[in-house]
C-alpha positions as a LaTeX table, in Angstrom:
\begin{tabular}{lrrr}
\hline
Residue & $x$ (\AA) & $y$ (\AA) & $z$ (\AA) \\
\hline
Unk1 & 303.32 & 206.41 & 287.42 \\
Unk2 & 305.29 & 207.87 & 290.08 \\
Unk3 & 306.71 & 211.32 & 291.50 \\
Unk4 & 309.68 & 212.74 & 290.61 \\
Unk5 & 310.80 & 215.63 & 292.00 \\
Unk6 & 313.10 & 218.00 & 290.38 \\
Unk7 & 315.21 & 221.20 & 291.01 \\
Unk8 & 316.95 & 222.02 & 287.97 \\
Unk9 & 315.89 & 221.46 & 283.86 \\
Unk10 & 318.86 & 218.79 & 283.11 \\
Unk11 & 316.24 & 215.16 & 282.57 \\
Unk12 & 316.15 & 214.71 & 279.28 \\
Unk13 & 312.87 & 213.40 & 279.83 \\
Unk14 & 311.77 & 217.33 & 280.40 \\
Unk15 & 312.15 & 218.01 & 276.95 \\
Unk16 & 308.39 & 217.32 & 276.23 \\
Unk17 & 307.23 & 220.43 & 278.11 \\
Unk18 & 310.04 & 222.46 & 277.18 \\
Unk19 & 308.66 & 225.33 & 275.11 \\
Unk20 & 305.68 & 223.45 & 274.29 \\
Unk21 & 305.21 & 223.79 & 270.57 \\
Unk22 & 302.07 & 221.01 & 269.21 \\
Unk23 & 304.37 & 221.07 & 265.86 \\
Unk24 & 307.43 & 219.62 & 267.51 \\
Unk25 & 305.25 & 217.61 & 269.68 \\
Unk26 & 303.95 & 215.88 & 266.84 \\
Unk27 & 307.11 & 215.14 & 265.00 \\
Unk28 & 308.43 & 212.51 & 268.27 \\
Unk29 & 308.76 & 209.37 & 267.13 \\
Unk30 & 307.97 & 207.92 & 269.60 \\
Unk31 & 304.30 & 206.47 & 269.06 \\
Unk32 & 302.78 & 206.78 & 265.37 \\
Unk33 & 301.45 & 210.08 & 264.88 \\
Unk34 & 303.49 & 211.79 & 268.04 \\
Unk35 & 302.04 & 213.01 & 270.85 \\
Unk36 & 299.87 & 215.79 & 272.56 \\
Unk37 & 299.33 & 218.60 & 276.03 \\
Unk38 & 296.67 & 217.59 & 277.94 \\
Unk39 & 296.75 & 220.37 & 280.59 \\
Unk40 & 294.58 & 220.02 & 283.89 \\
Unk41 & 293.90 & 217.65 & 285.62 \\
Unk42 & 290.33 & 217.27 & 284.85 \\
Unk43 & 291.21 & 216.65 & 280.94 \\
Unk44 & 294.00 & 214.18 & 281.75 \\
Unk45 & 291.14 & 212.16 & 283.96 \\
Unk46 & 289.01 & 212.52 & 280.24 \\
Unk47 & 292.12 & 211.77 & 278.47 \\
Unk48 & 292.95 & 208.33 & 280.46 \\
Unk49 & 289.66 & 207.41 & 281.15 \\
Unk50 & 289.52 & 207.57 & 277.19 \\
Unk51 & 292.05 & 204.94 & 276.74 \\
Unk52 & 294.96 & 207.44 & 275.88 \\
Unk53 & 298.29 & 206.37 & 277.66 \\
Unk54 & 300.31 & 209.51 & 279.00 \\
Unk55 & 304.24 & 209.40 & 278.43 \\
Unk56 & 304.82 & 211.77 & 281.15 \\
Unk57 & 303.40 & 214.01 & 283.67 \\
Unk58 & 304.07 & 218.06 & 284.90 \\
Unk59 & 302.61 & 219.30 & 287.85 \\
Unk60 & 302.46 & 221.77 & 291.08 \\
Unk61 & 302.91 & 220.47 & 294.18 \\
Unk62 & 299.71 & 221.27 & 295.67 \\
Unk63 & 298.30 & 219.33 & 292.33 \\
Unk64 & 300.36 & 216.25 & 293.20 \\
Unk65 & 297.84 & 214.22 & 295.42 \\
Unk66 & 295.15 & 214.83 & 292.66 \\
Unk67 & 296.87 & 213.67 & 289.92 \\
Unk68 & 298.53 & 210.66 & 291.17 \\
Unk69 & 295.46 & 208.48 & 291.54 \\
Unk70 & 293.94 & 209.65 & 287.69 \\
Unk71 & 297.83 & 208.14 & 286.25 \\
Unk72 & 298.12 & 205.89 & 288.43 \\
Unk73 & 297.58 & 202.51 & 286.12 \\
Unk74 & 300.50 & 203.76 & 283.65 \\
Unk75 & 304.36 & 203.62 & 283.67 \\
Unk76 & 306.62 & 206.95 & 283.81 \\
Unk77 & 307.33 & 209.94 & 285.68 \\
Unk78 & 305.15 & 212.22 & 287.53 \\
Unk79 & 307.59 & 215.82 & 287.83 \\
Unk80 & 307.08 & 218.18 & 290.15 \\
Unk81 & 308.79 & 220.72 & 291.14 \\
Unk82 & 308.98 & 224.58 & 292.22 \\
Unk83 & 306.41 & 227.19 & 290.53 \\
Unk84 & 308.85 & 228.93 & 289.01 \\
Unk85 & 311.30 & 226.56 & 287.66 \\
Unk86 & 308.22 & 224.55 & 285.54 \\
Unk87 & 307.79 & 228.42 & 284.42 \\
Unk88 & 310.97 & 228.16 & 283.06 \\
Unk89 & 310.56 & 225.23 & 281.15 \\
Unk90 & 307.28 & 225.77 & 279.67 \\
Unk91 & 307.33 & 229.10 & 278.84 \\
Unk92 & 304.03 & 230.35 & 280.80 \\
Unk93 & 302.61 & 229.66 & 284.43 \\
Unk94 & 300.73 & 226.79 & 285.02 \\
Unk95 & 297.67 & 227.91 & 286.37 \\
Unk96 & 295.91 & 224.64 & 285.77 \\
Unk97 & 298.38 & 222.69 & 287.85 \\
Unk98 & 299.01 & 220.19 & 285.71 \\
Unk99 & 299.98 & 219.19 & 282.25 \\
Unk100 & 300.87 & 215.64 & 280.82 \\
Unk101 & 302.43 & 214.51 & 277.17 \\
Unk102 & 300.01 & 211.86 & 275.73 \\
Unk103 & 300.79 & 209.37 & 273.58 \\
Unk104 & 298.24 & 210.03 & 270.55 \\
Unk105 & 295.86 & 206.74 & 269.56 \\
Unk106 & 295.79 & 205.37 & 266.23 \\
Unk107 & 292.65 & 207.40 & 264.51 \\
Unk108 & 289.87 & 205.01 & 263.81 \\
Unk109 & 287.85 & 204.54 & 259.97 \\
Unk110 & 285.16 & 206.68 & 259.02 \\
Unk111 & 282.93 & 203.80 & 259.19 \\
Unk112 & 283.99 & 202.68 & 262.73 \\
Unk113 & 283.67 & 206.24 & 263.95 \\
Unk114 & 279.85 & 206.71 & 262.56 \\
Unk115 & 278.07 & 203.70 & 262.85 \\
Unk116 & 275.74 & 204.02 & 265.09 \\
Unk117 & 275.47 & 207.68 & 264.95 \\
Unk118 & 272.72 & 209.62 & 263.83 \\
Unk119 & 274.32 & 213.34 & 264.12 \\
Unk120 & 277.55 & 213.81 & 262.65 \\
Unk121 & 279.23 & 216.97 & 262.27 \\
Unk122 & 282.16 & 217.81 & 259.33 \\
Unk123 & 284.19 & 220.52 & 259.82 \\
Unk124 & 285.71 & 221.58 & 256.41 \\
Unk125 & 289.48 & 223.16 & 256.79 \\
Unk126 & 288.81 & 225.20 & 259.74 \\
Unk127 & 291.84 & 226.58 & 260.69 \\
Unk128 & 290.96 & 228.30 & 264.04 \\
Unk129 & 292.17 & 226.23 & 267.30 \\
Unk130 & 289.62 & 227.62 & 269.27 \\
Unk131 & 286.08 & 227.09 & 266.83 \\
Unk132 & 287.58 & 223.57 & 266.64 \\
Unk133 & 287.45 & 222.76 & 270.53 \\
Unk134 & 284.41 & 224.81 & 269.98 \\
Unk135 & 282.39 & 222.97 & 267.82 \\
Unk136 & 283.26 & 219.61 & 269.75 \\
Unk137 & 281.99 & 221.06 & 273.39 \\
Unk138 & 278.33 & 221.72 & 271.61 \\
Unk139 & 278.92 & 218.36 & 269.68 \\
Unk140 & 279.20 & 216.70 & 273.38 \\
Unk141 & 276.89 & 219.42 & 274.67 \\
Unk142 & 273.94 & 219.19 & 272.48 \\
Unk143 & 273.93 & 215.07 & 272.28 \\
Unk144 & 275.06 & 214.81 & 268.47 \\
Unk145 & 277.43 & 211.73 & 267.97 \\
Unk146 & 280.89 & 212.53 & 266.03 \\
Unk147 & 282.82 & 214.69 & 264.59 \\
Unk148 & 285.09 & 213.87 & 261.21 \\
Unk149 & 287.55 & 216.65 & 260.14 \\
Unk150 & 288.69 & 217.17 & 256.69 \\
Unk151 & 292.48 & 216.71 & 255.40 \\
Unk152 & 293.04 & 220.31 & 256.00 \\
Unk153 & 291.52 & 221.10 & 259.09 \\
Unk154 & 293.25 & 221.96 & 261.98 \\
Unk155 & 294.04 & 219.07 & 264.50 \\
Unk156 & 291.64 & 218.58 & 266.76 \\
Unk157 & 294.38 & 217.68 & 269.39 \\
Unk158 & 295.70 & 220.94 & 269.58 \\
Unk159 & 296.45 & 222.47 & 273.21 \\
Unk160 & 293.92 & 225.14 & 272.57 \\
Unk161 & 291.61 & 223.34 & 271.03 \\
Unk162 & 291.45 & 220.49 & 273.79 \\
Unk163 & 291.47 & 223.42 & 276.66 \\
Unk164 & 288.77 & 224.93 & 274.51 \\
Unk165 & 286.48 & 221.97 & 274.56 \\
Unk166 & 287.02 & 221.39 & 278.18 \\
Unk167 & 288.53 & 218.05 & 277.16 \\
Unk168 & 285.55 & 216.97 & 275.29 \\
Unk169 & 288.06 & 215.99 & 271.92 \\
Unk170 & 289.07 & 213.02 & 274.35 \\
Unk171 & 285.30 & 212.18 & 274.76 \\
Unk172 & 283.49 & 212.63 & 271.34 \\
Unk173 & 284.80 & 210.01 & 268.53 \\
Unk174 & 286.65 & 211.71 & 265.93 \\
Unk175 & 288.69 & 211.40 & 262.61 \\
Unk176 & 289.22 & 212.73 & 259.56 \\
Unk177 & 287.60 & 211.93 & 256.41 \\
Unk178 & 288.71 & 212.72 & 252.71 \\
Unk179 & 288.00 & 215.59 & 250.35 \\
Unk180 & 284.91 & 215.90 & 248.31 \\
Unk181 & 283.09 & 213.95 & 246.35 \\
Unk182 & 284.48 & 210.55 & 247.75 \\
Unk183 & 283.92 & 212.13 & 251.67 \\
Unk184 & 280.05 & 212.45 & 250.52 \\
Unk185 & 280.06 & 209.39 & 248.73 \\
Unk186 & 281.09 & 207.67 & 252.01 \\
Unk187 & 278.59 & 209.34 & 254.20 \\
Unk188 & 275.85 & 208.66 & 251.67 \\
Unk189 & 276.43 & 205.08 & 251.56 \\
Unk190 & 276.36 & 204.76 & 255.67 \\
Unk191 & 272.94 & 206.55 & 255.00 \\
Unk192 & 273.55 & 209.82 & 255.76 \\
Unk193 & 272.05 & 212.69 & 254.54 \\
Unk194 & 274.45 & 215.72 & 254.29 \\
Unk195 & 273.52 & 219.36 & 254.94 \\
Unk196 & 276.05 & 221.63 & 253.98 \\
Unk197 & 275.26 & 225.18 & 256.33 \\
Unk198 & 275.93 & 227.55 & 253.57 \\
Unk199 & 274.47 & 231.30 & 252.00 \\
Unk200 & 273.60 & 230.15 & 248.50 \\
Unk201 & 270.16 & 230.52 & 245.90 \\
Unk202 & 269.08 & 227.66 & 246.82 \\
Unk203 & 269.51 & 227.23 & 250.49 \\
Unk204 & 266.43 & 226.29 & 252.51 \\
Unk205 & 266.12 & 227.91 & 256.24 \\
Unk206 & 267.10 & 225.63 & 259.08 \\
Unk207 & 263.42 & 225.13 & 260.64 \\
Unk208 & 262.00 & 224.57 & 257.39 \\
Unk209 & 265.15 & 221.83 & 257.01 \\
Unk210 & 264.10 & 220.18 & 260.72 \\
Unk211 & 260.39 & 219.81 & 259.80 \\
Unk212 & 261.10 & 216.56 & 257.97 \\
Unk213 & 264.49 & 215.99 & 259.32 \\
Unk214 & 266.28 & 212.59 & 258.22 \\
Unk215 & 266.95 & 209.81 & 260.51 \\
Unk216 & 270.94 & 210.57 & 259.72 \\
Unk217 & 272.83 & 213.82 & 259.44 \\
Unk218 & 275.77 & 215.10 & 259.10 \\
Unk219 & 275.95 & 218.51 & 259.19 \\
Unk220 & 278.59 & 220.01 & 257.30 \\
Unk221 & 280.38 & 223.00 & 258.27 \\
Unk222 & 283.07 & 225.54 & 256.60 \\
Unk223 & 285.69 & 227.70 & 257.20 \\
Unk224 & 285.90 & 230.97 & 259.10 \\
Unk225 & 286.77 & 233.20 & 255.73 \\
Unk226 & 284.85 & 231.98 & 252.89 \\
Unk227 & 282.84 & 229.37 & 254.14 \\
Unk228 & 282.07 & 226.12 & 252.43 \\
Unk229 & 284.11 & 225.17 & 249.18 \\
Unk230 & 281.91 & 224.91 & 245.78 \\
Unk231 & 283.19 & 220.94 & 245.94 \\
Unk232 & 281.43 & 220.43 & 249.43 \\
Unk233 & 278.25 & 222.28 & 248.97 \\
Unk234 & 277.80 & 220.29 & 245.60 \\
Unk235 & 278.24 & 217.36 & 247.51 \\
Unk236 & 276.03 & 217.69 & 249.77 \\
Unk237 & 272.14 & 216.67 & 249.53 \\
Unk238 & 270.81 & 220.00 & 250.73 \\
Unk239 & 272.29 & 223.20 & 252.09 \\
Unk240 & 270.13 & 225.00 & 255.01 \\
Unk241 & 270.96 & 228.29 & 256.25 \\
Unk242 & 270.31 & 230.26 & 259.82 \\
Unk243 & 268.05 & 232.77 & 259.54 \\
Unk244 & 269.46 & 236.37 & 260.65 \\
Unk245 & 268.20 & 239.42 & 261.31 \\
Unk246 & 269.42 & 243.27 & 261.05 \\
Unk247 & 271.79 & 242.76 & 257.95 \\
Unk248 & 273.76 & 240.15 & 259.65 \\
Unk249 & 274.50 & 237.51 & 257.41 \\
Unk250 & 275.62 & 234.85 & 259.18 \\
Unk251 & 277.55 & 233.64 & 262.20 \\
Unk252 & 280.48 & 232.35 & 263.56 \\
Unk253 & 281.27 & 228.63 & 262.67 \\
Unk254 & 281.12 & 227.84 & 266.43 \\
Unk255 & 277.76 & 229.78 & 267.12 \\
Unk256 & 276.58 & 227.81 & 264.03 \\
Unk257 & 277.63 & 224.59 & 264.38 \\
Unk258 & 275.73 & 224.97 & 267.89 \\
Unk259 & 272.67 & 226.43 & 266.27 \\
Unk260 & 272.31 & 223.63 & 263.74 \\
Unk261 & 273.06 & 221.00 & 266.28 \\
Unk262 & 270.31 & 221.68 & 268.63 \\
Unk263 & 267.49 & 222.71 & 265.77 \\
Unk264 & 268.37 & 218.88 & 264.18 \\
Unk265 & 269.37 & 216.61 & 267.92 \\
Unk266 & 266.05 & 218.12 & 269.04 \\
Unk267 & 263.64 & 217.54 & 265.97 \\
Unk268 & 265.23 & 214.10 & 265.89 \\
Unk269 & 264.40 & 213.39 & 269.99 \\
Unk270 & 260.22 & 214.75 & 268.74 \\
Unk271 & 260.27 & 212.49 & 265.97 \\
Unk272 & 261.48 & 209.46 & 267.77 \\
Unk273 & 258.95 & 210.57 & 270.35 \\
Unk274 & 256.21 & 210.69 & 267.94 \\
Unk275 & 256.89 & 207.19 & 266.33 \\
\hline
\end{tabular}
């Protein structure tokens, strides 16, 4: 890629970072399935080193140097240009010095993605940007292996959920997986075991759930309102709740996912250890 430097908003090619909306972003033509912000320059590094192709590049010029070498194996323009005229075009001040429009990669199969995982974790139509990128940074965090998303969820891909994550959607395989049963049906025949985190009769708590954790799990996690759907929880092989304490009946889906993650990734590390 190379630098081009601008002084007024009349490229065409601008029109990627103009009043950045992920909607409208993912509506181009251009590639299948559109394309995405990937703002810093520390998650366009994650972004390329993951294989994803930027289609063009925004950035200060005191970020220039930096960002050249990350892009520099890819066709297409690096702009830069005055503080206050990439303002103008993007609607808010680039504090992070750098933003680039990435061409989005195919999404691989639910089998591909989970193969040789042993922690998986599903997030069922959560509609918050920000538990999304959430859930992914403890994913990456805590050692578990990938994440699927249902058909409902919010897109993973998202500027805040990416900036959220700290770029760790471009590092933890992802994809979305079907609604319930057939999702479980899938998972169950790649040998996992599901645990749906859910408040119901018959939920067991999460330590008692670790003591004879399975070799595969996929953790299964709701949405922010009402939690998991009747069709996911009946899916699932057991459902395992967080203990609370002072009335508090349960936490946030990000809090929880990272909760569940670590009480599983580590009983699995002692019972490797012990075999």
């Amino acid at each position: 890629m190379h630098a081009v430097r601008i002084d007024s908003l009349d490229d065409p090619r601008l029109d990627d970072f103009a009043r950045l909306t992920d909607v409208a972003l993912r509506r181009v033509s251009e590639p299948e399935g559109g394309l995405y912000i990937a703002e810093s320059n520390t998650v366009i590094e994650r972004a390329v080193r993951a294989g994803h192709v930027p289609r063009s590049v925004l950035v200060q010029e005191k970020w220039l140097d930096s960002v050249l070498p990350v892009v520099a194996d890819h066709d297409g323009p690096v702009f830069v240009g005055p503080d206050d005229l990439l303002e103008d075009l993007t609607g808010f001040r680039m504090h992070r010095g750098a933003i680039a429009a990435m061409h989005r990669p195919q999404l691989p199969s639910v089998a591909d993605v989970v193969r040789d995982a042993k922690v998986v974790v599903v997030l069922e139509d959560i509609v918050d940007h920000t538990n999304v990128g959430a859930v992914f940074r403890s994913v990456a965090g805590l050692g578990a292996d990938a994440v699927l998303v249902s058909p409902r969820c919010a897109d993973p891909l998202y500027r805040r959920s990416v900036r959220v994550s700290m770029g760790t959607v471009l590092q933890v395989p992802w994809t979305r997986i079907g609604d319930w049963p057939a999702a479980g049906e899938e998972l169950r025949a790649q040998g996992f075991h599901l645990a749906a985190m859910a408040l119901t009769d018959r939920s067991v708590d999460l330590d008692a759930f670790v003591a004879d954790v399975p070799d595969r799990v996929a953790l299964v996690m709701g949405t922010e309102g009402q939690g998991l759907t009747p069709a996911a929880i009946a899916s699932a092989d057991t459902t395992v709740r967080i203990p609370m304490a002072h009335g508090v009946d349960s936490l946030n889906v990000a809090a929880a996912s990272a909760v569940g993650l670590w009480a599983v990734t580590h009983a699995q590390r002692l019972a490797s250890a012990r075999a």
